[in-house]
N, C-alpha and C positions, 0 to 999 in steps of 0.2 A: 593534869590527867584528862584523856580525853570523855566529855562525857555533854551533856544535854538534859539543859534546865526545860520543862515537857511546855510552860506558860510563859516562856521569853516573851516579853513584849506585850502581853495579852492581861489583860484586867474584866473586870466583868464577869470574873469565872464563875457564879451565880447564874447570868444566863445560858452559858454552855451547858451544865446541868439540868435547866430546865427545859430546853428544848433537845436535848439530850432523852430525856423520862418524855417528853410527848411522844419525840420518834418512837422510840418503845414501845410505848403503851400503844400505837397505832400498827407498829410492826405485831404484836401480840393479839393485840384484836384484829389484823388483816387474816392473819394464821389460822387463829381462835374459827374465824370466820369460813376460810378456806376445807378446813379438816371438818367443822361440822357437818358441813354439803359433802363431804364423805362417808360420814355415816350414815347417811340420809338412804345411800345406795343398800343390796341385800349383801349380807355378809359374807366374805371368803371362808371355807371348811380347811382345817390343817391348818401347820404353822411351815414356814420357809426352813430349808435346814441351812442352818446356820456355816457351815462351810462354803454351799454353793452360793450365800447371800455376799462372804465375804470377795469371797473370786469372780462375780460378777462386778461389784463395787466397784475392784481396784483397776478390775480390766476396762469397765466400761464405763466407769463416772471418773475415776481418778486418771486413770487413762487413756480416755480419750479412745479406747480403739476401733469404736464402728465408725465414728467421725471419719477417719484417718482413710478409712477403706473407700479406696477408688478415687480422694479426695488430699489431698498430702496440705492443700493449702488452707483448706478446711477445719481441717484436724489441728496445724499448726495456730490457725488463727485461737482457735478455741482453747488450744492449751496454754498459751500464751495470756489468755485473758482469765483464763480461771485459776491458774495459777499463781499469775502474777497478783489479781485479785486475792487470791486465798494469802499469801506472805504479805503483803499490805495489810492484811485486818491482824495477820498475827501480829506484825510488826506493830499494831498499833495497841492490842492488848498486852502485848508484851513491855509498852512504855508505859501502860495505864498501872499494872504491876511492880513496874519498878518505881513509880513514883508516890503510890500508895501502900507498899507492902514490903519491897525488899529492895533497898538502892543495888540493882547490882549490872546494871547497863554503863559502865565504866572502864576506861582504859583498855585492852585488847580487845575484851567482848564489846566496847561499844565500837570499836571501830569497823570488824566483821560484821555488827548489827547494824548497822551503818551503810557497807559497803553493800549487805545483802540486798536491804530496801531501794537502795538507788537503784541497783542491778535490774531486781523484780519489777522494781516501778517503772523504768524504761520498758520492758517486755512487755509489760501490762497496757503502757503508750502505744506501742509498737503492733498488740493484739489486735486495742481498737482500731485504730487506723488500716490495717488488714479486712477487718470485717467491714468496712467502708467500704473497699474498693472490692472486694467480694461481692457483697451485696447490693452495690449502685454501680457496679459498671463491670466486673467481669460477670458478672449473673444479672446484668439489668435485663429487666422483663421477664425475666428466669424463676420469681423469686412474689411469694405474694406479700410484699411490704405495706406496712401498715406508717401510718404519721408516727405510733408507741415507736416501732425498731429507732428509727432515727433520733429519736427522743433519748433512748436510753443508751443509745452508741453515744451521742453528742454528751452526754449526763455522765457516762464513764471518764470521757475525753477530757471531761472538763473537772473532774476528781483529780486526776491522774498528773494535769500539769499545773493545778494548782498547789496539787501536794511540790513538786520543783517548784517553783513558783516560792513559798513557801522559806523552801531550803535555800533559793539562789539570796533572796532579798535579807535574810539571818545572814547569809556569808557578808553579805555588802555590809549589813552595818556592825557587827561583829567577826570579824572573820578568825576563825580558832587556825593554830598550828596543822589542825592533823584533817581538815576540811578537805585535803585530795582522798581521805577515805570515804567521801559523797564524790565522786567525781562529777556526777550529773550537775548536784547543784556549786561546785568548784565551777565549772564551765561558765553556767548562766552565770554565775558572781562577776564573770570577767568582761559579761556584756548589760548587763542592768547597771543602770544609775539611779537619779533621782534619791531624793526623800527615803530613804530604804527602809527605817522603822515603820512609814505609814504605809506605805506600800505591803511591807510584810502584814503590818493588823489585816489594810483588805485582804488583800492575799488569804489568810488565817481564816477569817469569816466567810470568803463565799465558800472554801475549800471544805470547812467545817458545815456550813447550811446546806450545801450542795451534797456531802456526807450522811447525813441526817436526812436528810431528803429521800439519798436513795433507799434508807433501811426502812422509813415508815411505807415508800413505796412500791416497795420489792413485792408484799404478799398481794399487792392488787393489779401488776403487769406482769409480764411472760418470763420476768426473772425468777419466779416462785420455782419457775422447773429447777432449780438447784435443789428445793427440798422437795418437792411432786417427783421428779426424775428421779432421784435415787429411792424413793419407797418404790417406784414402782417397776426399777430394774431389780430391787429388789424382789419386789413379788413374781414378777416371772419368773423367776427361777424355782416356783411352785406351777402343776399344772395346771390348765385352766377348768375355772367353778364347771361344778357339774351338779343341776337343780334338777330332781325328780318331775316332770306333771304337778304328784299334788303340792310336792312344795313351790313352787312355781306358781301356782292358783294362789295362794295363804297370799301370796309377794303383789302389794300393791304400786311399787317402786316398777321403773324401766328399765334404770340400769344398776348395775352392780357397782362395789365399792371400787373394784377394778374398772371399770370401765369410768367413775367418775376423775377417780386419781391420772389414769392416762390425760385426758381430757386435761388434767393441770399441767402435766408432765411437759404437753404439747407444745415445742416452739415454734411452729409454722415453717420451722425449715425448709420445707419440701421434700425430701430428700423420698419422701412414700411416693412423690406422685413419679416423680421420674423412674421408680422401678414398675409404677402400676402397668401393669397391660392394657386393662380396662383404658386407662387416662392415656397411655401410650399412645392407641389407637383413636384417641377422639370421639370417646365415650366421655359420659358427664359424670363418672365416679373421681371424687375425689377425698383420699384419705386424709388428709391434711382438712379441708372445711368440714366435714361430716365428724371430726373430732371437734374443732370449733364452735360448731352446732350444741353437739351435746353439752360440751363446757358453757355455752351463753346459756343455754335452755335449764342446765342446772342453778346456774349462779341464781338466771330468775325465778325461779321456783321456788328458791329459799332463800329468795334475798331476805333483806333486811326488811324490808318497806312492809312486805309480805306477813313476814312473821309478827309483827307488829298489829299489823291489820289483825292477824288469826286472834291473837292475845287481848284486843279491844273487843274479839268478836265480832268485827266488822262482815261484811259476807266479801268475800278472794275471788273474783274471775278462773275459772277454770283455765288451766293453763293450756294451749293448743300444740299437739305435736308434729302439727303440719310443718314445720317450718324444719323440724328435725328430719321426718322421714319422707325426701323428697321422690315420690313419684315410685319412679323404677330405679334409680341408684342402688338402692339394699341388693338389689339382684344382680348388678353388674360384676360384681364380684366373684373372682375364679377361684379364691380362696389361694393362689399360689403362693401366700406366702412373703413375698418380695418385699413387698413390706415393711412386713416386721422385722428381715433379714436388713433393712437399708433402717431403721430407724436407728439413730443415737442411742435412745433408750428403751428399748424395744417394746414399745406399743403394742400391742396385740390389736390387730383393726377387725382381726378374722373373730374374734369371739365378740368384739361389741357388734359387726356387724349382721353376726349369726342373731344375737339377740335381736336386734331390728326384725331379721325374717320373722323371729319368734311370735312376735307382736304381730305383725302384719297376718302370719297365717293364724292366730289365734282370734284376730278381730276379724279375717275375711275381709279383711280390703286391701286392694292394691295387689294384688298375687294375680300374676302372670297365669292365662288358661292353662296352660300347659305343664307348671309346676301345678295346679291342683291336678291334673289329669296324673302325672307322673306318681306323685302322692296316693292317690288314688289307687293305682295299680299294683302298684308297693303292697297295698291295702289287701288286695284283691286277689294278685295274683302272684303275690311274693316278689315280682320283679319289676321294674321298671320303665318294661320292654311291651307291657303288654300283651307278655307270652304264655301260653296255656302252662300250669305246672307240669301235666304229665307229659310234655315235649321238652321239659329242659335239659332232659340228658340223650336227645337223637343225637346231634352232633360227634358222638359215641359210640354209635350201636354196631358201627363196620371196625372197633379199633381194638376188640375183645379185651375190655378196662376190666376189672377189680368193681363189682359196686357191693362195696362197703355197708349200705343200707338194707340188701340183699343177702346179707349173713356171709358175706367174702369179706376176708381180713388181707389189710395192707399194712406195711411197716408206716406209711406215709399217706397222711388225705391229701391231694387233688384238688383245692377248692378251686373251682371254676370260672366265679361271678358270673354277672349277669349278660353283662357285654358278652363274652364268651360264648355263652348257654343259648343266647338267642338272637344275635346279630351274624348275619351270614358271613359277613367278612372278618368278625375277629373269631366267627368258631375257627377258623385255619390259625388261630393263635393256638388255643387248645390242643387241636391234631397236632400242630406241630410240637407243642410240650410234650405230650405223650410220647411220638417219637423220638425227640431229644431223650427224656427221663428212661424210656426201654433201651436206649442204645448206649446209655451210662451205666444201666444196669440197676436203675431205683425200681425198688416195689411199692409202686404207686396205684392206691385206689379212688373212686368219687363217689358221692354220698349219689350221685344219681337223680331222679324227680325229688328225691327227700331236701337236697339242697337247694338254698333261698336266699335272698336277698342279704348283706353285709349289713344293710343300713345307711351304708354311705349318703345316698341323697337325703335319708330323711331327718341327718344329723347335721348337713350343710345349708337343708332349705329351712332348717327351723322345726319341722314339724316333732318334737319330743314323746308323743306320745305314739307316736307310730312308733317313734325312734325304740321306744324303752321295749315294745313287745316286739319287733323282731328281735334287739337283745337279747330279753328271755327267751326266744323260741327256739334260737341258733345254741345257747347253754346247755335248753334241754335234751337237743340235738347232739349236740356235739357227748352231753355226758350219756346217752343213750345207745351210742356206737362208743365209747369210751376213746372219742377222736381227742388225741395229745399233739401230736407233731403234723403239722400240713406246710404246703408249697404253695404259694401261689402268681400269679399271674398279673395283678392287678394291685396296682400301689396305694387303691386306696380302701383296699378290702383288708391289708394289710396293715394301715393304719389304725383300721377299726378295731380289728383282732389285738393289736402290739400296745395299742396305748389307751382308747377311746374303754372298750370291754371292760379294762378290769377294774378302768372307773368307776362303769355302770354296777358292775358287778357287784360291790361296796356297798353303792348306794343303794339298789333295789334289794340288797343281801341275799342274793342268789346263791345258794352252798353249791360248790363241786367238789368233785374228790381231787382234782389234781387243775396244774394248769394247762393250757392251752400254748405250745408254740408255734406261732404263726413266722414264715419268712419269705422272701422274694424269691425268687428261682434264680436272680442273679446273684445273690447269695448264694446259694448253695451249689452253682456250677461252678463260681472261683472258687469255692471252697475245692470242690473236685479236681478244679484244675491246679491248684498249687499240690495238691496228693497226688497227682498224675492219672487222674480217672477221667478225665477227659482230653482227650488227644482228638485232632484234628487230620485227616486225612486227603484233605483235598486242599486247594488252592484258591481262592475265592478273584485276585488281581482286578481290583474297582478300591476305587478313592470312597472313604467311608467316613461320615460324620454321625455323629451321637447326640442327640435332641434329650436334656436331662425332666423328665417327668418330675412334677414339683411334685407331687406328692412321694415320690420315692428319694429325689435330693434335698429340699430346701426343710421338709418335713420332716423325713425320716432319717437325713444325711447320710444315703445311699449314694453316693459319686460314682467310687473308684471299681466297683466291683464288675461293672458294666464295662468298663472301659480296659481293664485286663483281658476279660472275655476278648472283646472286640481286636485289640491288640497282638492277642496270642493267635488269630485267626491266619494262615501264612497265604502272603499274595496280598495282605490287604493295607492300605496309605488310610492310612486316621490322620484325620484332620478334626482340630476344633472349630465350630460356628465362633466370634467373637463372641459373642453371651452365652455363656457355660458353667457348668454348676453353679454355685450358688446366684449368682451373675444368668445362669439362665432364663428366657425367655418364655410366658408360661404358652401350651399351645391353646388355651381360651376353653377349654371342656371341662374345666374343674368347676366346683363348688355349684352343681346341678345345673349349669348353663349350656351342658351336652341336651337336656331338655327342655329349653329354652328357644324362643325366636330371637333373632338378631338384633341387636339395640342399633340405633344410628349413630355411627361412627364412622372417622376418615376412611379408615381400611381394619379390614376386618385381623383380629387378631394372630390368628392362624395366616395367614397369606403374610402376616410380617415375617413369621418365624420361618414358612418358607423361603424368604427371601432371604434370611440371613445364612438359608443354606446353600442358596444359588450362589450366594457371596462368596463360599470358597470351593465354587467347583466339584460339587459333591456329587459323585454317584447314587448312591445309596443312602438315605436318610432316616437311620436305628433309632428306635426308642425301645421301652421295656413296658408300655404301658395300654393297654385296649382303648381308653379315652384318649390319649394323644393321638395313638393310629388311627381313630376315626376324623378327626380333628385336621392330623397332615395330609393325610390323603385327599380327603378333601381340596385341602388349601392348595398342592401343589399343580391339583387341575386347574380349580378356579385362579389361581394368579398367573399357569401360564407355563408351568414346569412341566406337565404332564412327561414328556418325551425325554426329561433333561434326567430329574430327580427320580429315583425309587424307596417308594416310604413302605419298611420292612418293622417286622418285633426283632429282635436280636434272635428268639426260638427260631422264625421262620430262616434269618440266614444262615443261622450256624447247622439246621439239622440236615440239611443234605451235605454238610461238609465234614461229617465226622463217619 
């Protein structure tokens, strides 16, 4: 009957055991070690719900599927190794089982058990050897490799054909009847010779020391992201910490448990840098070291050596954070998102590196003139812009509005923002909603001077305490004209109101009587348009590309609504830019760097994304967003399109054509 004696050939099985329990007890305390520098971090609020924990899991750790995206050879490589990895260890606890607890690896089941592992274990050969040639020669120079990567591809390579190895030299000096159920090590039997018993013990021994090797090893090199990676695919799928001011103050920690665990999670892939804009254009942000950073910065803080010291009482060198928060990096960041949309296991780099702002603007160093200036005005004058309050609603005075503030009722608020209210070129965003929403037939009002600032910049540059009292002001506002439903303009005023608010809201416990529905205007014109409430009357005939605003796609996963619009217009050729929704290219104005000076880089980021609309011959260059418009406009002079390209809002093109 076919079956397998688990210590053929092997004696000594006292030392297998005991270096067996050292792996262990090293894999234990690497873990032990690992997880305490997590708690070290301040605590996440809430628990994960347990559905979206499970469908993240399967999609994105068992699955492989962000890997896979844009990447086929990638995805393959990795599922092949973790997979074939994962049935090797079953396979091998599965023998541990039956040789200690229940013989039942025998006659059919062992020859299926049998033929599984040969199978896996080729794939698993097959995996590393892929990520070889991935990472030293179709991505050479691509790729930030370390002496560890090679180390532990060559460490897999050398498990994987020892385990054959193993199997071929047991055929040689034993060969059983049903051994074409291993076909792998059937083959090798037919080309090894020699000594076959001694060759199988070495064989046995380095395949087993090499085994044991890797598991004491695993919790102190980059293989840990198999347990880092899935807690912390898991916790994303909770939103991100939201810390009062004073609880913030209390917090003598940098970063949060979240931001420590990403940091394990981290394999150096790259895969952030190549979506970054910042890194894109040859800027010095980079998401992949700046995670690095924090991980080495943590490990020393609470090493070993440390804690020891503390315990002796010894007096610990202050730890320096210079080497973490390098320079003006923290501010390079457009917050698009891309990111976290390209990472395997979705890192969040936008909340650790919010936190970085956090710190910098709360010690006063390092912060850019100009974010304190912005900050400031915020302060001052509710906007950003540096605009008098009682001028923020002229842009209005010839369009006979609804103000709402004014004791005139609207089915629907108008929120404006800032851009809007006090930049001369996007008030024609405005005028032009207004005439779009009159000739659909909405009863649309605006809060007038009484309206103020979203918060947007002072929740992207860090600043929280500004953050929290325009929150409250905007609550009190909004419950004081009993504003429920609004429209607006601006994708990241949007964001504020849709998901940021009703955080806050919680946490500062703010009572309202009702909620607050905030939405895009491209929302609710598809909406109209599939009801038949908006119809198009004229003919637009120009070639038309759609520039996807990160804050309303990659954020809010707002695509397709923009793009029926655009579509349903008659006369007009849509075309896509190659980088498009979520694959889109950010246009450089997000995460407060619209009031920023330009950092040194190749080309500016804005002038790429122009060019990728030069790339198909575009007429007209839509977006949905007041910081992109300002942003393409721009770029399409300065890189040279002026005359070629026309950078439009979607309001502005569609409202003379209906």
């Amino acid at each position: 009957m076919a079956e397998r004696e688990v210590f053929w050939n092997i004696s000594n099985h006292w030392l297998f055991y005991f270096l067996s329990a050292v792996a262990m007890l090293i894999f234990i305390g690497g873990c032990y070690r690992n997880i305490y520098t997590w708690f070290k971090g301040w605590p996440f609020e809430g628990r994960p719900d347990a559905g979206a924990v499970v469908g993240a899991l399967v999609k994105n750790v068992f699955g492989n599927a962000k890997i896979f995206l844009d990447d086929i050879f990638g995805g393959l490589t990795h599922v092949f190794i973790m997979w074939g990895f994962f049935v090797l260890f079953v396979g091998t606890a599965m023998s541990a089982f039956d040789d200690y607890i229940v013989h039942y690896l025998r006659g059919g089941v062992y020859k299926a058990y049998a033929l599984s592992l040969d199978i896996f274990g080729l794939v698993f050969v097959a995996g590393v050897i892929m990520a070889v040639i991935r990472r030293y020669v179709i991505k050479a120079g691509k790729m930030n490799n370390r002496s560890e990567d090679i180390i532990v591809l060559l460490l897999l390579a050398a498990i994987g054909i020892t385990g054959f190895l193993i199997e071929g030299f047991r055929f040689v000096a034993q060969p059983p009847p049903w051994m074409n159920w291993s076909p792998v090590g059937a083959v090798l039997a037919g080309v090894l010779g020699g000594k076959a018993t001694v060759w199988h013990v070495t064989a046995w021994w380095v395949h087993v020391g090499l085994s044991l090797f890797l598991i004491g090893y695993l919790p102190f090199s980059k293989l840990f992201h198999v347990i880092a990676g899935a807690v912390n695919v898991a916790l994303e799928t909770m939103p991100p910490d939201v810390l009062t001011l004073e609880e913030r103050e209390k917090i003598e920690e940098e970063f949060s448990r979240r931001h420590i665990i990403a940091g394990d999670a981290c394999t150096r892939c790259n895969r952030c840098e190549t979506k970054c804009p910042s890194n894109l254009s040859g800027e010095a942000l980079s998401p992949r070291a700046m995670n690095q950073r924090i991980k080495d910065y943590v490990k020393e803080k609470y090493s070993i050596s440390r804690m020891v010291q503390v315990m002796l009482k010894k007096e610990v060198p202050e730890m320096s954070r210079e080497g973490v928060f390098k320079g003006e990096e923290a501010w390079m960041c457009t917050t698009c998102r891309a990111c976290v949309e390209e990472c395997p296991l979705s890192i969040d780099n936008l909340d650790i590196i919010r936190g970085m702002r956090g710190l910098k603007v709360e010690e006063g160093t390092e912060v850019p003139a100009m974010v304190g200036d912005t900050l400031e005005s915020i302060f001052k004058y509710g906007n950003p812009y540096q605009g008098q309050k009682n001028k923020r609603a002229e842009w209005a005075k010839e369009l006979g509005l609804k103000d709402i503030a004014k004791g005139e009722t609207a089915e629907l608020l108008y929120f404006v923002g800032c851009g809007a209210s006090y930049d001369d070129r996007l008030q024609k965003i405005a005028q032009s909603a207004v005439g779009v929403f009159k000739k659909v037939g909405l009863d649309v009002g605006i809060l007038g001077n009484k309206e103020s600032c979203c918060g947007d910049p002072a929740k992207r540059l860090g600043e929280d305490g500004l953050l929290e009292e325009v929150i409250s002001k905007n609550y009190e506002l909004f419950e004081q004209y009993g504003i429920r439903d609004m429209v607006m303009t601006c994708p990241h005023g949007l964001k504020m109101f849709r998901e940021e608010y009703p955080r806050y809201q919680k946490k500062l416990e703010i009572e309202t009587e009702g909620t607050v529905n905030p939405q895009h205007y491209t929302e609710l014109l598809a909406r109209m348009l599939t009801e038949g409430k908006l119809k198009f009357s004229k003919e637009l005939g120009k070639r038309v590309t759609y520039h996807d605003p990160c804050y309303l796609g990659r954020h809010l996963g707002i695509y397709e609504a923009p793009r029926e619009i655009l579509k349903a217009i008659p006369g007009v050729e849509f075309v896509e830019m190659k980088r498009n929704r979520r694959n889109s290219l950010c246009c450089g104005g997000g995460g407060g760097r619209l009031w920023m000076e330009e950092f040194e880089a190749r080309e500016k980021i804005s002038e790429m994304r122009a060019r990728d609309a030069a790339e198909v011959n575009a007429q007209v260059l839509v977006t949905c967003c007041p910081f992109c418009m300002s942003m393409m406009e721009d770029a399409v002079k300065t890189a040279g399109y002026e005359d070629a390209i026309e950078v439009k809002d979607l309001l502005e093109l569609i409202e003379g054509l209906l």
